[in-house]
C-alpha positions as CSV (number, residue, x, y, z in Angstrom):
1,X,22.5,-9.2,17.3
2,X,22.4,-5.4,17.0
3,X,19.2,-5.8,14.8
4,X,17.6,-8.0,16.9
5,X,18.4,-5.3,19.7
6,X,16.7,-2.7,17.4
7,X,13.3,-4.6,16.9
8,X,12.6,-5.1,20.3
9,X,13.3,-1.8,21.2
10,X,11.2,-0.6,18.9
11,X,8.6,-3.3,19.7
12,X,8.4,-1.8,23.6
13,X,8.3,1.8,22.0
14,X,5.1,1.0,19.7
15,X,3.2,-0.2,22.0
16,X,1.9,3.0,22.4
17,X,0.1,2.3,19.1
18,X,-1.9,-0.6,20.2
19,X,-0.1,-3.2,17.7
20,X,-1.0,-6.6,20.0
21,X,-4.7,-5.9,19.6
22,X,-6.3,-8.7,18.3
23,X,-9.3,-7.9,15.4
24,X,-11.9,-9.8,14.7
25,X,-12.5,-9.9,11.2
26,X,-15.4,-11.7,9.4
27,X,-15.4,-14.2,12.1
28,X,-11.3,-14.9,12.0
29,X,-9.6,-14.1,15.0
30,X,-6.5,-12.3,13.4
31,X,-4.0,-10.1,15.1
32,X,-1.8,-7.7,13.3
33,X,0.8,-6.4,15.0
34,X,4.8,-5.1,14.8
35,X,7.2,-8.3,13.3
36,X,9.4,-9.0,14.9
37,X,12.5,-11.8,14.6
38,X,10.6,-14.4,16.0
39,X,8.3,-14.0,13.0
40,X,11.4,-15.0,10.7
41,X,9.7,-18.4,9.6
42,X,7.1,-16.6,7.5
43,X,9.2,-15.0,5.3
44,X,9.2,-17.5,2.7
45,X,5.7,-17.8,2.4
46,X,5.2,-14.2,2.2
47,X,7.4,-13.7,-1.3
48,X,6.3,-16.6,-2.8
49,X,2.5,-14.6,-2.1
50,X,4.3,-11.8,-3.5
51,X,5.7,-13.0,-6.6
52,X,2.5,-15.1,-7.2
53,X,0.1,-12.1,-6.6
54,X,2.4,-9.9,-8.8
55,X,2.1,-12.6,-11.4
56,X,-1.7,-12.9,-11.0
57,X,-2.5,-8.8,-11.6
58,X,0.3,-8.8,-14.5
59,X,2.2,-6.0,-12.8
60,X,4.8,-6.0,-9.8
61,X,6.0,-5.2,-6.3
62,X,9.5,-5.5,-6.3
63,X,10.8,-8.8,-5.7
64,X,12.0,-9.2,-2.3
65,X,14.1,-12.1,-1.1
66,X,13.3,-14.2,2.5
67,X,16.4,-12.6,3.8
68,X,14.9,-8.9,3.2
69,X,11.8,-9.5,4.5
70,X,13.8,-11.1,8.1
71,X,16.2,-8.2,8.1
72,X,12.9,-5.8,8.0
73,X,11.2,-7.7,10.7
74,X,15.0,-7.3,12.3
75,X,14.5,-3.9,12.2
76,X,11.3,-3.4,13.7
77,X,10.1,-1.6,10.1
78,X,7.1,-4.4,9.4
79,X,3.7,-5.5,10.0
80,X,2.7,-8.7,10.3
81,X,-0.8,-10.1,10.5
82,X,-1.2,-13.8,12.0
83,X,-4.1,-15.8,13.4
84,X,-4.4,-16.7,16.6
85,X,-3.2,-20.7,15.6
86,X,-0.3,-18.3,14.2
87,X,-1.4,-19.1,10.3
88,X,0.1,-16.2,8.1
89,X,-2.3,-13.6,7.1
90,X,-1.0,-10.6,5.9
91,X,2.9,-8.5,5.8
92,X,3.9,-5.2,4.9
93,X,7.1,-3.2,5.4
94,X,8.7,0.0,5.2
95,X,11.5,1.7,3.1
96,X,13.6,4.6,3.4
97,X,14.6,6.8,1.2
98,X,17.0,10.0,0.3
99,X,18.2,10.4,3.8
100,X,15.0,9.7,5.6
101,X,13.3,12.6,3.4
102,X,11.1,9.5,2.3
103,X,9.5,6.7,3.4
104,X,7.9,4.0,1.4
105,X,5.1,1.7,2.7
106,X,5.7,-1.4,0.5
107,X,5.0,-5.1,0.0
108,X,1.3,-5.2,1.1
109,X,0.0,-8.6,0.8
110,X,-2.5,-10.7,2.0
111,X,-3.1,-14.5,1.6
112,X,-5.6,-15.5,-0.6
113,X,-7.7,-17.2,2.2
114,X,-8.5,-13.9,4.5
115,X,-9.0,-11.1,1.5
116,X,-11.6,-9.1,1.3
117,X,-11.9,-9.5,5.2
118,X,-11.0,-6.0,6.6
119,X,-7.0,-6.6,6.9
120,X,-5.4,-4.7,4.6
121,X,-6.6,-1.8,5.9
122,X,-6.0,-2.6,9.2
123,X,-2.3,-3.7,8.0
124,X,-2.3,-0.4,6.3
125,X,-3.0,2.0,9.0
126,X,-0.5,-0.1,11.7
127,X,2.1,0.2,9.1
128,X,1.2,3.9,8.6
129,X,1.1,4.9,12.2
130,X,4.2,3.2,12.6
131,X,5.9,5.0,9.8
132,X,4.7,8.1,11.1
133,X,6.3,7.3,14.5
134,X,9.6,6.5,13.5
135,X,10.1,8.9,10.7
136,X,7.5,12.2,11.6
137,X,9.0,14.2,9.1
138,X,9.6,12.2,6.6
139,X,7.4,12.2,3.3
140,X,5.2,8.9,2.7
141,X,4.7,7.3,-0.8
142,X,3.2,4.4,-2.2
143,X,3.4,3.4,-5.8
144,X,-0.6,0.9,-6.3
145,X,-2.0,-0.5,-9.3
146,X,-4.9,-1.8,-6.9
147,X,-8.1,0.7,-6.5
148,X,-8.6,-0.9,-3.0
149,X,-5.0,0.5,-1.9
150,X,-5.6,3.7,-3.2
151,X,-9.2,4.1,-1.3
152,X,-7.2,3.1,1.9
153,X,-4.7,5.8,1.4
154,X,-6.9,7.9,0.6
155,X,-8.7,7.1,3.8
156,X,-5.0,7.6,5.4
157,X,-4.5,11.0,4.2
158,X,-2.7,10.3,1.0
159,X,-3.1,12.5,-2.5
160,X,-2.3,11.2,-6.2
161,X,0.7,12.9,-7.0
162,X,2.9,13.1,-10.1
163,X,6.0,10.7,-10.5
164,X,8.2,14.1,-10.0
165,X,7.5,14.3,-6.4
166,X,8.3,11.1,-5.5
167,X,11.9,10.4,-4.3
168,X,14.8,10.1,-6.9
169,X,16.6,8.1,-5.3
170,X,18.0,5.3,-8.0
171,X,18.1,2.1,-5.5
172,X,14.5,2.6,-5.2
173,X,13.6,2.9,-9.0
174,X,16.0,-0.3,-9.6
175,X,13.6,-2.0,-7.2
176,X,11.1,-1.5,-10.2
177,X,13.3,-3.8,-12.4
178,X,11.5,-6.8,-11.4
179,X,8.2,-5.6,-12.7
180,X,6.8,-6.5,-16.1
181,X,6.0,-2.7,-16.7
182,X,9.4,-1.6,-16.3
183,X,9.5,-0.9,-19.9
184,X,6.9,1.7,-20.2
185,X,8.5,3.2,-16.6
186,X,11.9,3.8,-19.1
187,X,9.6,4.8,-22.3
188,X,7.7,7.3,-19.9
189,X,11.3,8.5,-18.4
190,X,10.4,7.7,-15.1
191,X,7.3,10.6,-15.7
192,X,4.4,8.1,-15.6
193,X,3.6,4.1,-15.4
194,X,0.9,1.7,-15.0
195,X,1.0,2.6,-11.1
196,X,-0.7,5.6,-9.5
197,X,1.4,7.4,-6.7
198,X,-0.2,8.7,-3.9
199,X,2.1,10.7,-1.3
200,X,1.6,11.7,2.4
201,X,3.2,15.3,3.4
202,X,3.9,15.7,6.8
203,X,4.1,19.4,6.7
204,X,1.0,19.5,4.5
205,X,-0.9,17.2,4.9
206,X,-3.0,16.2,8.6
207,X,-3.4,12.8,9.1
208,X,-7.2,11.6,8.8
209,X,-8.6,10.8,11.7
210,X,-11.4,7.4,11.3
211,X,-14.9,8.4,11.2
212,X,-18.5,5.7,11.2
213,X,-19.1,5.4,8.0
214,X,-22.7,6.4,8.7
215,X,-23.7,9.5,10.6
216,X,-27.0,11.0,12.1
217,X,-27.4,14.6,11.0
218,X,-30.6,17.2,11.8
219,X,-31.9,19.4,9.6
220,X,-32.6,22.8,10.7
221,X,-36.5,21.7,10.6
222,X,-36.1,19.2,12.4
223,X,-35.6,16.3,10.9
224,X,-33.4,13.2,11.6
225,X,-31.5,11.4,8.5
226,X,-28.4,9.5,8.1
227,X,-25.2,10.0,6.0
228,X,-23.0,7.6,4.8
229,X,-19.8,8.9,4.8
230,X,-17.4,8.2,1.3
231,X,-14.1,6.9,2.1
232,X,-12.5,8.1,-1.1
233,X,-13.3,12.0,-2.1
234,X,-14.7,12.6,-5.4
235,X,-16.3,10.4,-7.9
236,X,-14.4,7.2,-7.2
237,X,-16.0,5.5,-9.9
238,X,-14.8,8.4,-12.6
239,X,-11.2,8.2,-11.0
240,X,-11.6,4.4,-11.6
241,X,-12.2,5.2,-15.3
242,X,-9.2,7.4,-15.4
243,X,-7.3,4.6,-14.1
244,X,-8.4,2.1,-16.6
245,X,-7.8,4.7,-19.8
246,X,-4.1,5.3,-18.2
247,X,-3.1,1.6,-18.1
248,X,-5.0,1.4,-21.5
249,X,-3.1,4.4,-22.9
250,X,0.4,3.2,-21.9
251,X,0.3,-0.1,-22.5
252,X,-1.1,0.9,-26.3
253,X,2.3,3.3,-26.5
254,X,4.4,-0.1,-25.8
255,X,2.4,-2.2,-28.7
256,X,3.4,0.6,-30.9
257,X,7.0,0.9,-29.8
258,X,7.0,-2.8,-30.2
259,X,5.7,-2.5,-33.8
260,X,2.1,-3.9,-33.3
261,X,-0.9,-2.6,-34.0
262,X,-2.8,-1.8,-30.9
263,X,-6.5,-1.1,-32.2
264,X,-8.8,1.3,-31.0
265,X,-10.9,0.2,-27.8
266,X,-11.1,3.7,-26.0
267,X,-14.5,3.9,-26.2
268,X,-15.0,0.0,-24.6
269,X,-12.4,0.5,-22.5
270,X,-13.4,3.9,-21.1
271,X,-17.3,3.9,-20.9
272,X,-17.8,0.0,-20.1
C-alpha cells in the first residue's frame, strides 16, 4: 500500500515533465508516460521481451522477474510506452545505486512490432528526465551493447567512460550474472566487457538540450545553406568500428582461455 502511495505521488509530481503526451510515431498513436500500478498486467510480457531480445543479440540485460518490474512501476521509477488500444510498446526502469550516488537507466525494450519507430528515444529521454528529477545529484550510467542506445545517450548528454567510474556496488555487478558475457566481465576483472558504459555527471556534465536536426545558416556573403546537425559527436562510423574490434578482441581472449583457436579476422572484422 505504501508503494502504491509512492507511485502516485510521484505520478502528480511528474507531470511537470509532460509524461501523458501522446506521440505520434510513424502513424501509431503511442503514448509513453510514468508506470504506474495499474500497468502491473504488462509485466510479464515485458521480460519474456527481455529475455527473448537478450537471447536474440547473444548478450544480456539482467534478468528481471514480473514481480520487479510491478514493484518498479510501484515505485514510480519506470516508463512505460502503450498505444492508445493500451497494446504494450515499450518499458524501461531505473536503479539506484551506492547510496543514491548512482542511478542506472536499465531494461530498455521495445516490442518487436513498433522498433525503429522513434520510441526508444522518446522512452529514453522520459526516463532520463525523470531520473534527473528524482535523483539531481546523482550520477547516471548505462551499460549498451546496441549503437542505437549509445547515439541516444549521446544525444542525452552521456560520455563513454571506463568501467572504473561506474558504481562498485556488488548487487549491481551480480545483476550481470544472467548474461552470457559474464565470463569475459570476470576474465577482464570487472575492467572491460562486451558493453560500452556511457555515464552522465551532474556536476559536469549539462544536460543537452534537443535541437532540428537541420538548420539554416548565412554565410558572411550572403548566402543561405542548410546544416544537418550529427546526433552523435565524432566519426560515429569509426566509433562503430572500435566497437566491433572490442567485442571481436574479448571474445578472441575467451576462445583462448577456453583452449580454442580463435584465427585471425582483424582485418575483416575491422575494415569490412
Amino acid at each position: 500500500m505504501r508503494r502504491r502511495h509512492f507511485a502516485f505521488r510521484a505520478l502528480a509530481h511528474f507531470k511537470l515533465f509532460s509524461l501523458f503526451n501522446s506521440k505520434t510515431l510513424n502513424d501509431h498513436k503511442i503514448i509513453v508516460r510514468l508506470a504506474t500500478p495499474n500497468d502491473s498486467h504488462y509485466s510479464e510480457i515485458i521480460t519474456e521481451e527481455m529475455a527473448q531480445s537478450a537471447q536474440v543479440r547473444g548478450t544480456g540485460i539482467s534478468r528481471r522477474s514480473p514481480e520487479y518490474v510491478k514493484r518498479k512501476m510501484e515505485e514510480g521509477k519506470s516508463i512505460i510506452a502503450v498505444t492508445s488500444d493500451g497494446t504494450w510498446v515499450g518499458f524501461c526502469y531505473i536503479e539506484v545505486w551506492d547510496h543514491e550516488k548512482f542511478v542506472a537507466n536499465s531494461g530498455l525494450i521495445v516490442a518487436p512490432a513498433f522498433r525503429q519507430t522513434g520510441v526508444a528515444r522518446e522512452i529514453k529521454s522520459k526516463i532520463f528526465d525523470l531520473s534527473r528529477h528524482k535523483y539531481p545529484n546523482s550520477k547516471i550510467f548505462g551499460l549498451t551493447t546496441g549503437l542505437a542506445v549509445m547515439k541516444i545517450n549521446s544525444s542525452l548528454g552521456y560520455k563513454p567512460v571506463t568501467y572504473s567510474e561506474l558504481t562498485t556496488d556488488e548487487e549491481f555487478w551480480k545483476g550481470c550474472q544472467s548474461c552470457v558475457n559474464f565470463d569475459i566481465l570476470t576474465l577482464k576483472q570487472r575492467k572491460n566487457c562486451i558493453c560500452t558504459a556511457m555515464l552522465f555527471n551532474p556536476a559536469t556534465d549539462a544536460a543537452k538540450v534537443p535541437m532540428p536536426t537541420i538548420t539554416t545558416v548565412v554565410t558572411p556573403t550572403g548566402h543561405v545553406h542548410k546544416k544537418r546537425k550529427r546526433e552523435f559527436k565524432g566519426n560515429f562510423k569509426l566509433f562503430e568500428r572500435w566497437v566491433r574490434l572490442k567485442k571481436f578482441v574479448l571474445l578472441r581472449d575467451r576462445k583462448k582461455n577456453s583452449g580454442n583457436p580463435s584465427g585471425n579476422v582483424l582485418f575483416k572484422i575491422f575494415f569490412w
